[in-house]
C-alpha positions, -999 to 999 in steps of 0.1 A, spaced: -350 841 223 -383 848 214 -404 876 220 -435 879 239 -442 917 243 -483 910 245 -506 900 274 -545 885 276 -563 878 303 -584 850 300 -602 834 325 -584 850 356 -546 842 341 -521 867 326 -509 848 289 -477 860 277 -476 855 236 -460 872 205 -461 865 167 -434 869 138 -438 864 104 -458 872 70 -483 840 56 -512 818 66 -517 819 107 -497 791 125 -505 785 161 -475 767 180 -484 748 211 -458 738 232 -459 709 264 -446 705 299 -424 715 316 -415 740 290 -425 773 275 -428 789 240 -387 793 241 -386 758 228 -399 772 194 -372 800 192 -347 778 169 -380 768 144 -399 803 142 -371 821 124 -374 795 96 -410 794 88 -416 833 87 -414 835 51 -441 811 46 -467 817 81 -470 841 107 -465 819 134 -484 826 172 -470 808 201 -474 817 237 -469 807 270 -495 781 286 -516 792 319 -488 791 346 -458 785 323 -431 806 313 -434 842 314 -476 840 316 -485 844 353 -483 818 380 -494 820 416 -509 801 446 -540 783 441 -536 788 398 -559 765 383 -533 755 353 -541 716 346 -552 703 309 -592 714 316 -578 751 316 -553 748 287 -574 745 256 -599 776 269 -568 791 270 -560 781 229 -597 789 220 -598 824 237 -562 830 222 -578 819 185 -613 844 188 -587 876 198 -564 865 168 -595 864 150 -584 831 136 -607 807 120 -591 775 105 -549 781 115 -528 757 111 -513 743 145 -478 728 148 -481 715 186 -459 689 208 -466 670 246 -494 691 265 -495 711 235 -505 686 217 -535 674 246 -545 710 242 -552 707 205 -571 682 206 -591 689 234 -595 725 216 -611 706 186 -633 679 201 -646 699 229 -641 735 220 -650 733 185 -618 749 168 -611 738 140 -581 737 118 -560 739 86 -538 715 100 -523 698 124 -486 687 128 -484 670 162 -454 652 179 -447 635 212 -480 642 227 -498 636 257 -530 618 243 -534 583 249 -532 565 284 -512 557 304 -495 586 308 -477 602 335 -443 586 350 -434 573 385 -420 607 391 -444 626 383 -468 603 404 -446 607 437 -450 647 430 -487 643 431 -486 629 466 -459 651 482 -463 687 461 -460 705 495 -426 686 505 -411 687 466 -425 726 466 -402 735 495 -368 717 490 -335 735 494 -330 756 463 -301 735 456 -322 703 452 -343 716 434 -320 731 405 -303 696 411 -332 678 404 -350 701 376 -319 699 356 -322 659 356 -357 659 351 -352 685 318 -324 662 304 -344 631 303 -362 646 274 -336 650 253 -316 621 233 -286 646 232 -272 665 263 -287 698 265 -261 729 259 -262 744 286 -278 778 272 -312 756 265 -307 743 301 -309 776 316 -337 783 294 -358 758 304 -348 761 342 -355 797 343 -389 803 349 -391 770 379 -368 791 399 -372 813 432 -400 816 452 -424 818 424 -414 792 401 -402 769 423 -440 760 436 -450 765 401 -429 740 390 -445 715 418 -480 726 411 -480 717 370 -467 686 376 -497 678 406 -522 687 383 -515 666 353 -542 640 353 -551 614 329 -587 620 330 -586 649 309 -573 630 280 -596 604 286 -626 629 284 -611 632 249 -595 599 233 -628 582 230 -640 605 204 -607 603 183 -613 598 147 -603 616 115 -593 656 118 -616 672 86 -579 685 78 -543 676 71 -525 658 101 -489 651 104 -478 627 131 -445 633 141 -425 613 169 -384 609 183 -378 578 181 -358 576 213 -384 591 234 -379 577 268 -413 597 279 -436 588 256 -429 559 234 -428 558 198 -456 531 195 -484 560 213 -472 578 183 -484 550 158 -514 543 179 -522 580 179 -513 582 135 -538 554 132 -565 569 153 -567 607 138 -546 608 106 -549 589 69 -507 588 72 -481 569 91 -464 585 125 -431 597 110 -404 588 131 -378 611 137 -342 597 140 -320 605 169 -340 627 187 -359 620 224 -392 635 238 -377 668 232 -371 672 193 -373 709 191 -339 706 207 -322 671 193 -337 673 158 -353 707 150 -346 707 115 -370 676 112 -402 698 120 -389 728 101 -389 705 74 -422 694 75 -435 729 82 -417 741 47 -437 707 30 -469 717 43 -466 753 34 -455 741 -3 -484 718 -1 -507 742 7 -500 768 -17 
């Protein structure tokens, strides 16, 4: 597991977030419904080469989440900017996947961050987005939000597993179903998924063109959430290379195929030197 000793407050929310590591500064962005603990099997290998930040999105993980939490896209890449001016970090690279990835780009087009890189896989950034399930939550939060605690593990558990190719051991299961649990996390879970809204990557994919810097396209090819064609569309709108596909891995590729973006973490860092 990873550790996140350190808290900011920014803009009203408690951000959870801890560093490791000795090299240039690497910000690692992770998506929905997730937290930074999907990094915990990639951060040990890049230390030698970055030291890597990650943290906990507004209302994720261990940051804070409560009633009424403004945590949708609009508040995630203030989040990354305010994150980037305590680090004191310029131009770091940025290794970011799903909402991660929505909040990099929206970081870079309408924050003005800018970066040494960017290696970005299965990421909310082009419409359509947002699946049938995720539609239904919009309209019924309150009814999803108060469901027997048995349906709700039930159903979190299936929900998780579709982003994997492989089954999920059941030590990343309980990982990822940790903080959606109880009273608190059980709404929270609800409330993220009522708030994702394709408008805030519209606000941003009409202005996508070439990054001024390196960007690595990375994508599973059996990702039954986002399809492996976004991820050429997405190549062809803000890189000069090809989406890479990665082979036998899902949405979730931290989990199926980690040693794919540990290996193109280690050829960037050689590159770079």
């Amino acid at each position: 597991m990873l550790d996140l000793p350190n808290t900011s407050t920014i803009n009203g929310n408690a951000i959870r977030w801890g560093k490791q590591g000795d090299g240039a500064p690497l910000v690692a962005i992770h998506g929905t419904p997730f937290s930074s603990q999907v990094w915990r099997r990639i951060v040990p290998h890049l230390t030698s080469c970055f030291t890597v930040y990650y943290f906990d999105l507004a209302g994720y993980g261990l940051s804070e989440m409560r009633e009424g939490q403004d945590i949708s896209l609009a508040v995630q890449n203030k989040v990354l900017a305010a994150l980037c001016r305590e680090w004191e970090l310029e131009r770091p690279h940025v290794l970011a996947h799903d909402f991660g990835g929505a909040t990099a780009l929206r970081a870079y087009y309408l924050n003005g961050l800018r970066y040494a890189s960017l290696t970005i896989f299965d990421a909310v950034a082009l419409a359509p987005w947002g699946s049938p399930f995720v539609q239904h939550v919009r309209r019924h939060e309150a009814a999803f939000s108060g469901m027997p605690d048995y349906m709700h593990r039930a159903l979190l558990k299936a929900y998780l597993q579709t982003a994997a190719h492989n089954p999920l051991p059941e030590d990343a299961m309980d990982i990822y179903c940790a903080p959606w649990l109880g009273p608190v996390g059980q709404p929270a879970f609800y409330r993220q998924i009522a708030q994702m809204d394709q408008c805030y990557t519209d606000e941003v994919q009409v202005s996508y063109g070439r990054l001024d810097c390196q960007v690595n396209v990375l994508w599973g090819e059996r990702d039954d959430w986002i399809p492996l064609e976004k991820g050429e569309r997405l190549a062809s709108l803000i890189s000069d290379r090809p989406c890479v596909p990665v082979a036998e891995a899902g949405h979730l590729v931290q989990e199926d195929r980690p040693e794919a973006i540990v290996a193109a973490m280690l050829a960037l860092a050689g590159a770079v030197r």
